[in-house]
C-alpha positions as CSV (number, residue, x, y, z in Angstrom):
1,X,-8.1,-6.3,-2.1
2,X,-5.4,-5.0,-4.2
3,X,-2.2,-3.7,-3.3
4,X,0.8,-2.4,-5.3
5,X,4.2,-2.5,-3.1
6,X,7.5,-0.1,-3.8
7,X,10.3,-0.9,-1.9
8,X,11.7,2.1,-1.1
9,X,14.5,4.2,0.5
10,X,12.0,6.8,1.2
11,X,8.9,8.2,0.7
12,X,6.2,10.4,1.2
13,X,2.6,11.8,0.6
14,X,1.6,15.2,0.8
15,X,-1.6,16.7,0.6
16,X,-1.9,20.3,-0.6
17,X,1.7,21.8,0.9
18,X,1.4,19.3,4.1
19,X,3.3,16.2,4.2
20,X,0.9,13.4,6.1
21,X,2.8,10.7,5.7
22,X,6.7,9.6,5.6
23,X,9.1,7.2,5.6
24,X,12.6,6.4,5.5
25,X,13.7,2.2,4.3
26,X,10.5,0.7,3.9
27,X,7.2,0.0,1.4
28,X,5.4,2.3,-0.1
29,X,1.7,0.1,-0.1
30,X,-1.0,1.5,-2.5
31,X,-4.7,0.0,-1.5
32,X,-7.7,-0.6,-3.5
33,X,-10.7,-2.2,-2.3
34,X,-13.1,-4.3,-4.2
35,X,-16.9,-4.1,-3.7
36,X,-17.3,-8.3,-2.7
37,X,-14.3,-7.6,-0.1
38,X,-14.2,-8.3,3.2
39,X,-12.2,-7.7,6.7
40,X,-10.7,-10.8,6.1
41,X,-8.9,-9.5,2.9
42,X,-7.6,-6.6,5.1
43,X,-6.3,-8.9,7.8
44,X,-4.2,-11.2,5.1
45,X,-3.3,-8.1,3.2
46,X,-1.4,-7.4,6.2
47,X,0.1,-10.4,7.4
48,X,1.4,-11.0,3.7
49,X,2.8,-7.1,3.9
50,X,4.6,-8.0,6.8
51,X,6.1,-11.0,5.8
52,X,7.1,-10.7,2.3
53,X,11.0,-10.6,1.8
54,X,11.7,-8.6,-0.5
55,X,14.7,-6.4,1.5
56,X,18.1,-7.8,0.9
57,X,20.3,-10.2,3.5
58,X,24.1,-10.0,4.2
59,X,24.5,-12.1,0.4
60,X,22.2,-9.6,-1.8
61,X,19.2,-11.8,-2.0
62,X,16.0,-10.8,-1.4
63,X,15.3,-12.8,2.1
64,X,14.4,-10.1,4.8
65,X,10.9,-8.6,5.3
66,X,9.8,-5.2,6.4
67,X,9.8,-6.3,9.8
68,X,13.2,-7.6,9.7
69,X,14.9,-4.2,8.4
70,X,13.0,-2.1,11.0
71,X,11.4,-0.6,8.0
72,X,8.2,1.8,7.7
73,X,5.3,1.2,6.0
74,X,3.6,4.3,4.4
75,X,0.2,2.6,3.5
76,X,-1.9,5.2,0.7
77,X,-5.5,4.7,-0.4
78,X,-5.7,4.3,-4.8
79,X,-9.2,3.1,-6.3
80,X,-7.5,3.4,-9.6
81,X,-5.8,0.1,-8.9
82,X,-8.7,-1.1,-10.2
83,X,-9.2,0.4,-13.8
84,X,-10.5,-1.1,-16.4
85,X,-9.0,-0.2,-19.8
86,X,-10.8,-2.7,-21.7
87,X,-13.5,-0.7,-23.0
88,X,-11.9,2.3,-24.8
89,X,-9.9,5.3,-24.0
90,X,-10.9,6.2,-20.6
91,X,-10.5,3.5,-17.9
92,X,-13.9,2.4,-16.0
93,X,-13.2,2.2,-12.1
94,X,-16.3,-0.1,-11.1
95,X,-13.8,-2.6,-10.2
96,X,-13.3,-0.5,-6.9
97,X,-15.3,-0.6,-4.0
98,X,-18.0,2.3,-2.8
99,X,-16.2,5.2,-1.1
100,X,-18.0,4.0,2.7
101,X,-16.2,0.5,2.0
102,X,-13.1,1.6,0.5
103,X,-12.5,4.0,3.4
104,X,-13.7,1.2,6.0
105,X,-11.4,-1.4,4.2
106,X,-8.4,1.0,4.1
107,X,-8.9,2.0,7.5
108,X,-9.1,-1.6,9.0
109,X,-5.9,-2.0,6.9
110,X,-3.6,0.8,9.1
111,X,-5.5,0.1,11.9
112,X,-4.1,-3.8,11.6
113,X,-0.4,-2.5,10.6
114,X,-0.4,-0.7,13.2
115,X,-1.4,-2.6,15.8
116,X,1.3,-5.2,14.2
117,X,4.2,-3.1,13.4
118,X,5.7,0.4,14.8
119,X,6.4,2.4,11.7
120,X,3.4,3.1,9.2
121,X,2.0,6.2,8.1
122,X,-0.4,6.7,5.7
123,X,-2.3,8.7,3.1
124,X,-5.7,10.9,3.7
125,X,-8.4,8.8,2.3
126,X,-10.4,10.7,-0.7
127,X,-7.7,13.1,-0.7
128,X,-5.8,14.9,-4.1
129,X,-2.3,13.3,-3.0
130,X,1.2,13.8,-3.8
131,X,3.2,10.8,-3.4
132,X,7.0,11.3,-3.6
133,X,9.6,7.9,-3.7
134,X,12.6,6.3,-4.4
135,X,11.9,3.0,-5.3
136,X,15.0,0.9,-4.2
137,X,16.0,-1.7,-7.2
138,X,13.4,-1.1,-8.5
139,X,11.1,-3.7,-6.9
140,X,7.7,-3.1,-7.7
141,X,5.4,-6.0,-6.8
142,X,1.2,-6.3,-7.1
143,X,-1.0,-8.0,-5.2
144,X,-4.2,-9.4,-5.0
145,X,-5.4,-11.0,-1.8
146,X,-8.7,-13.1,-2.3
């Protein structure tokens, strides 16, 4: 799986004129599921989420995790994570998985945060989304978990 992670001071996703998902402190996590991925890319996409410190301490250096600033998680699905500009102009997204496995992926994904930690919210699978931020440094960090 791929993941791009914003830290953020806030953020949201809208869909249409609705807001579905906010957050105050926290990461903004964009997901993208590959076709040969599994449930066991979801589970360690989570447990690195959790843990990665990248939220200041009392000396300014990035030592404290999500979990340790009481921050939210607002978790969005984004196939084009996987684009392939190789071949020309337009970018080729057979890097992501099907829709049924993307959506099943993504959903074992906030199923797992949030079983694990009490603020996530999340994007509408499929959907046209607005996503809103402030990215906080900016720290802007991708991911691939294998």
């Amino acid at each position: 799986m791929m993941a791009l992670i914003q830290r953020v001071r806030r953020a949201r996703v809208q869909v249409g004129a609705e807001t579905v998902g906010e957050i105050g402190q926290g990461l903004l996590v964009l997901v993208c599921a590959q076709p040969a991925d599994t449930e066991a890319q979801a589970v360690k996409l989570v447990d690195k989420l959790l843990k990665l410190r990248v939220f200041g301490d009392d000396a300014g250096k990035m030592n404290r995790s999500v979990q340790d600033v009481q921050g939210g998680l607002l978790i969005v699905s984004q196939f084009t994570l996987a684009a392939d500009t190789s071949g020309g102009n337009r970018p080729s997204f057979t890097g992501a998985a099907p829709a049924d496995l993307g959506r099943h992926l993504y959903e074992r994904v906030l199923q797992l945060a949030r079983e694990r930690h009490p603020r996530v919210a999340a994007g509408v699978f499929g959907a046209d989304m607005q996503v809103e931020l402030v990215n906080d440094g900016p720290v802007t960090i991708p991911m691939t978990v294998v």
